[in-house]
PDB file of N, CA, C and O in Angstrom:
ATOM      1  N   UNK A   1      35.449  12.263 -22.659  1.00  0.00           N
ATOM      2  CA  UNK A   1      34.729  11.015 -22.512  1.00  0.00           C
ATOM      3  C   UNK A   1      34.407  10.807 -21.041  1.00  0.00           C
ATOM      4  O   UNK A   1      35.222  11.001 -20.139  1.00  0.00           O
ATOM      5  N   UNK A   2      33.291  10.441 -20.887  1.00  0.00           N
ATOM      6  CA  UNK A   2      32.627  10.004 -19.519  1.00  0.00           C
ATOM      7  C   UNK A   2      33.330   9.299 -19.004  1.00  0.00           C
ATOM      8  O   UNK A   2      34.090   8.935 -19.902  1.00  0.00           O
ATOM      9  N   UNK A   3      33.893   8.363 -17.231  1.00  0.00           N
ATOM     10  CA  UNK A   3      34.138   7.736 -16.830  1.00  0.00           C
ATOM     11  C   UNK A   3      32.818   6.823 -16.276  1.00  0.00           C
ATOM     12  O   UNK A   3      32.133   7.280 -15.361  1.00  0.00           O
ATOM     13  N   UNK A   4      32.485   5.444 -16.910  1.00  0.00           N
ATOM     14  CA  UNK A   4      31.013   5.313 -16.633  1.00  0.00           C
ATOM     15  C   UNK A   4      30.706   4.486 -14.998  1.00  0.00           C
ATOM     16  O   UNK A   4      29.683   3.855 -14.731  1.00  0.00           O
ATOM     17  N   UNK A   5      31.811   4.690 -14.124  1.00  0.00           N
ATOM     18  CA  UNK A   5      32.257   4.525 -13.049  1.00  0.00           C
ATOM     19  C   UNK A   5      31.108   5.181 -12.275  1.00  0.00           C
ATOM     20  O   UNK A   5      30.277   4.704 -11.501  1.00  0.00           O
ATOM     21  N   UNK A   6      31.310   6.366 -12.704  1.00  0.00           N
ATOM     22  CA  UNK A   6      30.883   7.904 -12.167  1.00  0.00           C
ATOM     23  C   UNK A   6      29.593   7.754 -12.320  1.00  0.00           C
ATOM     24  O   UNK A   6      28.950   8.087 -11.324  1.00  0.00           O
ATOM     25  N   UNK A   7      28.864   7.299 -13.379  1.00  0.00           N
ATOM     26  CA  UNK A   7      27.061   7.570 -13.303  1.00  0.00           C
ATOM     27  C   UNK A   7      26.618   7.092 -12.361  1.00  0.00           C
ATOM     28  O   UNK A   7      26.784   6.028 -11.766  1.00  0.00           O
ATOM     29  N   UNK A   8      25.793   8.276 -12.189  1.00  0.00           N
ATOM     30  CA  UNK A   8      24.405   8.088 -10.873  1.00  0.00           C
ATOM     31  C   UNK A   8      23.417   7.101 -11.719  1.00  0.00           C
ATOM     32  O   UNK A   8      22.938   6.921 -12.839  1.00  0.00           O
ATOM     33  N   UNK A   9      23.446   6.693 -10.659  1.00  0.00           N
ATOM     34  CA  UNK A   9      21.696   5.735 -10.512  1.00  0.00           C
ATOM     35  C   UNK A   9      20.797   6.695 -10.606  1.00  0.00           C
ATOM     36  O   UNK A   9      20.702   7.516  -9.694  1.00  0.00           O
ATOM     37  N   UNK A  10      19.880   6.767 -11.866  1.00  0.00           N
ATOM     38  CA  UNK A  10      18.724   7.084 -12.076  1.00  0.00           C
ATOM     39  C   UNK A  10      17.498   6.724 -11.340  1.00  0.00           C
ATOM     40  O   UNK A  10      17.136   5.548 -11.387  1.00  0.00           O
ATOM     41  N   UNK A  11      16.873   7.506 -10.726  1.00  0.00           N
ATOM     42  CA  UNK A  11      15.857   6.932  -9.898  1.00  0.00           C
ATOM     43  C   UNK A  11      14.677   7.970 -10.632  1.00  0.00           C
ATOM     44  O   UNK A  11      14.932   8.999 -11.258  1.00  0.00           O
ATOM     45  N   UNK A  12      13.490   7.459 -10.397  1.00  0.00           N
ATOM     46  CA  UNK A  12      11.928   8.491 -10.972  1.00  0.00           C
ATOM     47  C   UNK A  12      12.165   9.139  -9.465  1.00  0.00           C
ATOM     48  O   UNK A  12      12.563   8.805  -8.349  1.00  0.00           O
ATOM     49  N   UNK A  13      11.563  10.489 -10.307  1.00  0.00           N
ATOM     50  CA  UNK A  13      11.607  11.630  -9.339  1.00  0.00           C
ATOM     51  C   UNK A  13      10.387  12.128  -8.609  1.00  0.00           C
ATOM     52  O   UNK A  13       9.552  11.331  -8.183  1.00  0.00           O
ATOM     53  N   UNK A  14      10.306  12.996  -8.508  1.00  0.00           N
ATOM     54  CA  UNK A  14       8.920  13.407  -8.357  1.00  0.00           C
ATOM     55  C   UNK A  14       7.886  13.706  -9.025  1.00  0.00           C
ATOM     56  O   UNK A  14       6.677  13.528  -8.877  1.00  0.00           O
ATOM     57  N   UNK A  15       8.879  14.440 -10.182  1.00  0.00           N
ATOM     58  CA  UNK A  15       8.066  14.908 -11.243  1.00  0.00           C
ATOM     59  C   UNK A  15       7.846  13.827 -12.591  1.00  0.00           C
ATOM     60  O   UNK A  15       7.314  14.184 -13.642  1.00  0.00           O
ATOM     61  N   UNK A  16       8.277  12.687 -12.374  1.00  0.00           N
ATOM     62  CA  UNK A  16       7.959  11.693 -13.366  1.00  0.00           C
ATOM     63  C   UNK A  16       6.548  11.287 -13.289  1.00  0.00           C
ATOM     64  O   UNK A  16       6.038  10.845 -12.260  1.00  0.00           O
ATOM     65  N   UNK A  17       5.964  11.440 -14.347  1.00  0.00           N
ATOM     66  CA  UNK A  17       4.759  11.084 -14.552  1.00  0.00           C
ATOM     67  C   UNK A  17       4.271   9.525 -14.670  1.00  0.00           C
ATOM     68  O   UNK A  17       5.126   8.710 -15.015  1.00  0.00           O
ATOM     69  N   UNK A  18       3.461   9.246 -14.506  1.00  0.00           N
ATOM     70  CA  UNK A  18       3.173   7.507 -14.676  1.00  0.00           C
ATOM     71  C   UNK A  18       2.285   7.604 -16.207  1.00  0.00           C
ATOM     72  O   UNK A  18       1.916   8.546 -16.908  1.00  0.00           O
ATOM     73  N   UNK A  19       2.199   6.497 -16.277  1.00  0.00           N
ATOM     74  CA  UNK A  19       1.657   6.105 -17.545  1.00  0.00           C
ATOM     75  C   UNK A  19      -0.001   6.613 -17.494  1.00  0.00           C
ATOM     76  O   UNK A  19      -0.634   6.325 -16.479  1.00  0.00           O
ATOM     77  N   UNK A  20      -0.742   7.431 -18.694  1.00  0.00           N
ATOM     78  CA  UNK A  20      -1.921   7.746 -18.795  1.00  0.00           C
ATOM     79  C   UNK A  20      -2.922   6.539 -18.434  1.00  0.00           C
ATOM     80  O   UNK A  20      -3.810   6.550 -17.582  1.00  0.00           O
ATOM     81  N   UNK A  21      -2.646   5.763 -19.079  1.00  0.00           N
ATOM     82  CA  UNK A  21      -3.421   4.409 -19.046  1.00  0.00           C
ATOM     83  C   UNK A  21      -3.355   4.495 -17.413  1.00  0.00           C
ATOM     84  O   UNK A  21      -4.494   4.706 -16.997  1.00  0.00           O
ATOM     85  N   UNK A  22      -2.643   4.425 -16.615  1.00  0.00           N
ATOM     86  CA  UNK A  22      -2.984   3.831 -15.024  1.00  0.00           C
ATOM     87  C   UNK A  22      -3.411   4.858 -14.261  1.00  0.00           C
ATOM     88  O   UNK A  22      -4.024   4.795 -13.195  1.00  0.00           O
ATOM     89  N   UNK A  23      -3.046   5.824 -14.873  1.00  0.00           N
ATOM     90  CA  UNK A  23      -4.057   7.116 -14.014  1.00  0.00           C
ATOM     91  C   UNK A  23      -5.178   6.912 -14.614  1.00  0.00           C
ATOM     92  O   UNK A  23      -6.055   7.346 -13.867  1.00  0.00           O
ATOM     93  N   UNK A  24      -5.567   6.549 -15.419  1.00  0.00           N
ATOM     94  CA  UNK A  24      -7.071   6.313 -16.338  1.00  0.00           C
ATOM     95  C   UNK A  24      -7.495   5.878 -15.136  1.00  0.00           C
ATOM     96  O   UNK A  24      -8.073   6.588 -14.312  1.00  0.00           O
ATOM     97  N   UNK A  25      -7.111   4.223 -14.945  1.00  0.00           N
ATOM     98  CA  UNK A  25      -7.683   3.345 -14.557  1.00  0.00           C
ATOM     99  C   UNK A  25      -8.031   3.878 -12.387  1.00  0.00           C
ATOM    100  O   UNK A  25      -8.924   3.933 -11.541  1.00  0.00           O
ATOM    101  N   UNK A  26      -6.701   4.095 -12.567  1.00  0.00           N
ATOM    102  CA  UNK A  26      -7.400   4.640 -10.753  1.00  0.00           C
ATOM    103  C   UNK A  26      -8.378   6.192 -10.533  1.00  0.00           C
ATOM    104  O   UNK A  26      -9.075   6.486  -9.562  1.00  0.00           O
ATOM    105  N   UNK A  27      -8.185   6.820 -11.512  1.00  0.00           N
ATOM    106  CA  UNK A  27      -9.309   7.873 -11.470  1.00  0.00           C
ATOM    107  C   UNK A  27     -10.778   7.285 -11.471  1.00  0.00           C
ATOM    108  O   UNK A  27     -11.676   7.519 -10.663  1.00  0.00           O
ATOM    109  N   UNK A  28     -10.804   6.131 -13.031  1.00  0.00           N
ATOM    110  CA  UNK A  28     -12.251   4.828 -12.920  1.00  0.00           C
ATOM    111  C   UNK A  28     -12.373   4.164 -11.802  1.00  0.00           C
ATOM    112  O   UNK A  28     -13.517   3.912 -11.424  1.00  0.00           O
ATOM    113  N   UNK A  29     -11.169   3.696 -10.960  1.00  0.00           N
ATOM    114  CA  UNK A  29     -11.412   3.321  -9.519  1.00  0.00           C
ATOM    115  C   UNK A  29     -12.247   4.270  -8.598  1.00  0.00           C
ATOM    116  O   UNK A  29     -13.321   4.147  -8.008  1.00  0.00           O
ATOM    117  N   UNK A  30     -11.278   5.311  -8.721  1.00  0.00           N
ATOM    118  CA  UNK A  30     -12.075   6.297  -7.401  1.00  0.00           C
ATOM    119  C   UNK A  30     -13.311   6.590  -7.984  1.00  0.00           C
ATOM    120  O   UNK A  30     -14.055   5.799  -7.404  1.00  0.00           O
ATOM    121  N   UNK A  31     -14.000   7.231  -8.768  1.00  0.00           N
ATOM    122  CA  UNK A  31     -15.080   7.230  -9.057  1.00  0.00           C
ATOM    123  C   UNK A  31     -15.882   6.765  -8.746  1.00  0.00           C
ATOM    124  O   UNK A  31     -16.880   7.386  -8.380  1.00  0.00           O
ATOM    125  N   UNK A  32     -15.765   4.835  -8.757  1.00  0.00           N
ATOM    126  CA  UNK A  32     -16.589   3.880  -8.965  1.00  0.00           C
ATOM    127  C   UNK A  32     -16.873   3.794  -7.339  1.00  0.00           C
ATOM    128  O   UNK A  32     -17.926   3.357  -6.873  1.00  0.00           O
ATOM    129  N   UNK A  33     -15.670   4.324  -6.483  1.00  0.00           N
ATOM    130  CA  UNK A  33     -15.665   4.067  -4.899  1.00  0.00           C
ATOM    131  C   UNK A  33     -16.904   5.201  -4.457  1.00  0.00           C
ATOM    132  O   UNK A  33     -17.865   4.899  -3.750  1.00  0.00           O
ATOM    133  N   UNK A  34     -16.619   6.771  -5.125  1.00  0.00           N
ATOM    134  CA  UNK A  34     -17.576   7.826  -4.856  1.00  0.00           C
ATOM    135  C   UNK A  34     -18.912   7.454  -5.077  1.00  0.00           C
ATOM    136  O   UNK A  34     -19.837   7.680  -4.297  1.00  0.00           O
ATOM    137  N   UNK A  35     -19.020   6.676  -6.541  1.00  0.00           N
ATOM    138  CA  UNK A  35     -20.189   6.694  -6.776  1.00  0.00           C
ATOM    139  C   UNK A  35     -21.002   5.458  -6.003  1.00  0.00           C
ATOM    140  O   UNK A  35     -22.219   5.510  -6.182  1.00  0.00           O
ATOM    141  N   UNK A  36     -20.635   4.601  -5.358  1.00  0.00           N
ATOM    142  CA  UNK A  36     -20.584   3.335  -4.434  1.00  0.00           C
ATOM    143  C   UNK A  36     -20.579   4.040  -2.971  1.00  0.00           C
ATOM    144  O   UNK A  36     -20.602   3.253  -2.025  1.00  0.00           O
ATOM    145  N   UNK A  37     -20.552   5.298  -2.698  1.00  0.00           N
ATOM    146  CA  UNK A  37     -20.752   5.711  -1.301  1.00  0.00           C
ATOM    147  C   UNK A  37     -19.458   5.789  -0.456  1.00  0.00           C
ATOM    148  O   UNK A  37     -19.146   6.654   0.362  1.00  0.00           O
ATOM    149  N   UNK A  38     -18.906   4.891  -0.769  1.00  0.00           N
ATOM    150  CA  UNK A  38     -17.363   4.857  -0.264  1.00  0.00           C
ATOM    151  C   UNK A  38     -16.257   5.654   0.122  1.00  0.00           C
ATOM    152  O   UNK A  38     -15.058   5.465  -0.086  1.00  0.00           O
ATOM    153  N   UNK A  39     -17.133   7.041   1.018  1.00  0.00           N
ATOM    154  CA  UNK A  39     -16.129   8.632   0.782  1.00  0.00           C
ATOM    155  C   UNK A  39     -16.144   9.534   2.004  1.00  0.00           C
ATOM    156  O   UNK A  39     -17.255   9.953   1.682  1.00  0.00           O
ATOM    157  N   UNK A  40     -15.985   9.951   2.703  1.00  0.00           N
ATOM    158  CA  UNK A  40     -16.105  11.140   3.945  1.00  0.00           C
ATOM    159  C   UNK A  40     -15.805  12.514   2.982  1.00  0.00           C
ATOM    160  O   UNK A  40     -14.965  12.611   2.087  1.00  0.00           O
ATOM    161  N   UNK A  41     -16.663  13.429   3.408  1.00  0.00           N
ATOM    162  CA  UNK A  41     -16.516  14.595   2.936  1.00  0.00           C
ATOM    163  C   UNK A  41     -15.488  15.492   3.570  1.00  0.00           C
ATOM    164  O   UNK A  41     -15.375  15.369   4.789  1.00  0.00           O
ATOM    165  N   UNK A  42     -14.758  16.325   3.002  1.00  0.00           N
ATOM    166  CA  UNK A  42     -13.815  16.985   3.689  1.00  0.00           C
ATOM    167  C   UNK A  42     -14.460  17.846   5.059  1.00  0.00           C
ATOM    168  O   UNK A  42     -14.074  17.964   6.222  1.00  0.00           O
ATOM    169  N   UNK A  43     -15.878  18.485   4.135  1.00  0.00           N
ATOM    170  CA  UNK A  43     -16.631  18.959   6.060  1.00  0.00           C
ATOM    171  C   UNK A  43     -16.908  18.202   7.245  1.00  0.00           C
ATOM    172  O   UNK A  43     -16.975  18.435   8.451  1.00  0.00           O
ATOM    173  N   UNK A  44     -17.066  17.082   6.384  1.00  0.00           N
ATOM    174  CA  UNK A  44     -17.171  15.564   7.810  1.00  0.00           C
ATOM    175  C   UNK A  44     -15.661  15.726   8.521  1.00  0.00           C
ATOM    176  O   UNK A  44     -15.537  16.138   9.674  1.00  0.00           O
ATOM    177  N   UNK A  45     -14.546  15.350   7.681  1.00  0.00           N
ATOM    178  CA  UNK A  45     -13.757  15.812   8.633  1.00  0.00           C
ATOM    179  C   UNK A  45     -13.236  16.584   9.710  1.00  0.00           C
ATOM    180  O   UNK A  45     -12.875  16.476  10.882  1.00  0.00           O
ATOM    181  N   UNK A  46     -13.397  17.671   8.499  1.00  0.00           N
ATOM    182  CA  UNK A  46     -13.112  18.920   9.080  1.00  0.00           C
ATOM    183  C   UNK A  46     -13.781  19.036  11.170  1.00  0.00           C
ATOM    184  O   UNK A  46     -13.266  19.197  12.277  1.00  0.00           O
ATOM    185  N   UNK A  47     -15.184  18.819  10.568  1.00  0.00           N
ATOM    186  CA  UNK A  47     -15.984  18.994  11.926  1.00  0.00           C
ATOM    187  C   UNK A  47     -15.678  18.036  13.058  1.00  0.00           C
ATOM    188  O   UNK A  47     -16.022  18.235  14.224  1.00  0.00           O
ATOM    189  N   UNK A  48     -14.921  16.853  12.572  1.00  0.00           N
ATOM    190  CA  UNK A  48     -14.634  15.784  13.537  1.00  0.00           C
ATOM    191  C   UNK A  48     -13.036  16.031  13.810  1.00  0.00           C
ATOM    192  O   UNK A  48     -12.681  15.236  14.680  1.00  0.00           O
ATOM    193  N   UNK A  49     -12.155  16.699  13.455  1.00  0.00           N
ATOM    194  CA  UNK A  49     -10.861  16.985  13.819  1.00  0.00           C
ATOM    195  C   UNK A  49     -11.639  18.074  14.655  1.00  0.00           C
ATOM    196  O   UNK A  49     -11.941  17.653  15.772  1.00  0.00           O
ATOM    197  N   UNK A  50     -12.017  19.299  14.410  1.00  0.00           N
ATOM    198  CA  UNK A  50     -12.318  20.640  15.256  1.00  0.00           C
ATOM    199  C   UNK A  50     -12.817  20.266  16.633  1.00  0.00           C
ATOM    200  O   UNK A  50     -12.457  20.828  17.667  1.00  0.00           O
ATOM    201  N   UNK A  51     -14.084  18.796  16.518  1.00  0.00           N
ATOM    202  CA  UNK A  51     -14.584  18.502  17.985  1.00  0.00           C
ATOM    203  C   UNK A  51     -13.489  17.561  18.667  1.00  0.00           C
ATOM    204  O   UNK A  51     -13.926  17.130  19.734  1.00  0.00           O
ATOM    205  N   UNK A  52     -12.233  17.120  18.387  1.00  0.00           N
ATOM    206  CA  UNK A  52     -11.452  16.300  18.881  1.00  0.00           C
ATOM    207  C   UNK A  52     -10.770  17.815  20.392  1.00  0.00           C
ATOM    208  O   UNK A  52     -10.604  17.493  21.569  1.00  0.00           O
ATOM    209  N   UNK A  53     -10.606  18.784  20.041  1.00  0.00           N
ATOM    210  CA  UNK A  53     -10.111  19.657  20.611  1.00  0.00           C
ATOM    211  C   UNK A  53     -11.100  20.188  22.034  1.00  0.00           C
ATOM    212  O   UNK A  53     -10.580  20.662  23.044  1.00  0.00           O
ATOM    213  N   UNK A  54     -12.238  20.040  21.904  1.00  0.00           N
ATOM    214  CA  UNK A  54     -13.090  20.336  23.022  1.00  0.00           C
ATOM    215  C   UNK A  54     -13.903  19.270  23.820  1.00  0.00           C
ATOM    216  O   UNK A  54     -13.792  18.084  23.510  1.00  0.00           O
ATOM    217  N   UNK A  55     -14.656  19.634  24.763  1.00  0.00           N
ATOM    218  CA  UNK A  55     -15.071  18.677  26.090  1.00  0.00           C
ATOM    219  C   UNK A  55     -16.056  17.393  25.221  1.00  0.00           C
ATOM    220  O   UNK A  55     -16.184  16.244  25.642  1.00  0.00           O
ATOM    221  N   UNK A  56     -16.666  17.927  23.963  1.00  0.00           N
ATOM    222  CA  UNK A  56     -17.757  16.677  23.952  1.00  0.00           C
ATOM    223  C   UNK A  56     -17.232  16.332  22.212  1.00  0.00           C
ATOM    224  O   UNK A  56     -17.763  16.696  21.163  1.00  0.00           O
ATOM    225  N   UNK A  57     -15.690  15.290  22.505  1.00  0.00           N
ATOM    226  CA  UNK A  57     -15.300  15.310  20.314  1.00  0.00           C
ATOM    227  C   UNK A  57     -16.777  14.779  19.975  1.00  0.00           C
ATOM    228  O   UNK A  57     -17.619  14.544  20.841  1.00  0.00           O
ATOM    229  N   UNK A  58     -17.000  14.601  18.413  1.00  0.00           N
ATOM    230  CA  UNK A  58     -17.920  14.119  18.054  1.00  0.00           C
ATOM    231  C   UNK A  58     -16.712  12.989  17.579  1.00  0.00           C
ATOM    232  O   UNK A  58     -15.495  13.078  17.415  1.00  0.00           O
ATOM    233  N   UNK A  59     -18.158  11.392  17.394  1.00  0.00           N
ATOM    234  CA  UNK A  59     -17.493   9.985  16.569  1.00  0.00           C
ATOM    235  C   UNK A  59     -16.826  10.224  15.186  1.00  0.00           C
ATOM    236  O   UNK A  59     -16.776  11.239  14.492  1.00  0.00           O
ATOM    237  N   UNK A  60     -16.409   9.175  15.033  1.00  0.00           N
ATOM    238  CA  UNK A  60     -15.636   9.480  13.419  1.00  0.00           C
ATOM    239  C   UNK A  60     -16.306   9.398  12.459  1.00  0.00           C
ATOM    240  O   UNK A  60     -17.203   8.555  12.436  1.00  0.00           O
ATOM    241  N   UNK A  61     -16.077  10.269  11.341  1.00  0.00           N
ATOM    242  CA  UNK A  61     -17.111  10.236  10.169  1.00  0.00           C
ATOM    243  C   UNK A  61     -17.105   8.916   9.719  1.00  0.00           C
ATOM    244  O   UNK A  61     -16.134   8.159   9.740  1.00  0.00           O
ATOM    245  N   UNK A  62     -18.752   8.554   9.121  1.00  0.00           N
ATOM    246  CA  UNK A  62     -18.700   7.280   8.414  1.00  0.00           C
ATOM    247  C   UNK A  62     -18.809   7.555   7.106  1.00  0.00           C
ATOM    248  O   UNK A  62     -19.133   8.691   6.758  1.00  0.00           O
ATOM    249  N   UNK A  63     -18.524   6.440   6.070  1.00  0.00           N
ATOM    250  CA  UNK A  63     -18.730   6.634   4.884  1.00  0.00           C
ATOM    251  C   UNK A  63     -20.180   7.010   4.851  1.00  0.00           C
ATOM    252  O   UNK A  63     -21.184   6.725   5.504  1.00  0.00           O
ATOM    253  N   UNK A  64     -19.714   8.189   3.253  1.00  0.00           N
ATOM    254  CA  UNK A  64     -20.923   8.864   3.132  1.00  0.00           C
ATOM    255  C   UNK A  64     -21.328   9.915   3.587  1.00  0.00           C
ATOM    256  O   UNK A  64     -22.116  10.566   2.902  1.00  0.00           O
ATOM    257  N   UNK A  65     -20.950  10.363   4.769  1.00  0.00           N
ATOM    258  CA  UNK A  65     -20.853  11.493   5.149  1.00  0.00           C
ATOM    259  C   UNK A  65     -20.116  12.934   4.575  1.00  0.00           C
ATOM    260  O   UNK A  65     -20.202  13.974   5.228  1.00  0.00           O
TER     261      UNK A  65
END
């Protein structure tokens, strides 16, 4: 028999999944943000971290880019 002294506190892990329904709903979020313009492209980045390193950085990407 268990000593129930001894149980760990259950905590969600990493690998606990959330409920389908709320990933539904923030995947319909982001979407609605992409399709609304609301986004920097990873090459926008990309090109604005790479010019941070030399004499002339370029500005920060704006949405949409």
């Amino acid at each position: 028999m268990s000593d129930p002294g001894n149980e760990l506190n259950e905590e969600p892990g990493v690998f606990d999944f959330e409920e389908a329904a709320e990933l539904d709903a923030r995947d319909e979020k982001a979407m609605a943000e992409m399709d609304a313009g609301r986004f920097v492209t990873h090459e926008a980045v990309r090109r604005w971290l790479l010019s941070l390193s030399t004499d002339n950085p370029l500005p920060r990407p704006k949405c949409g880019e």
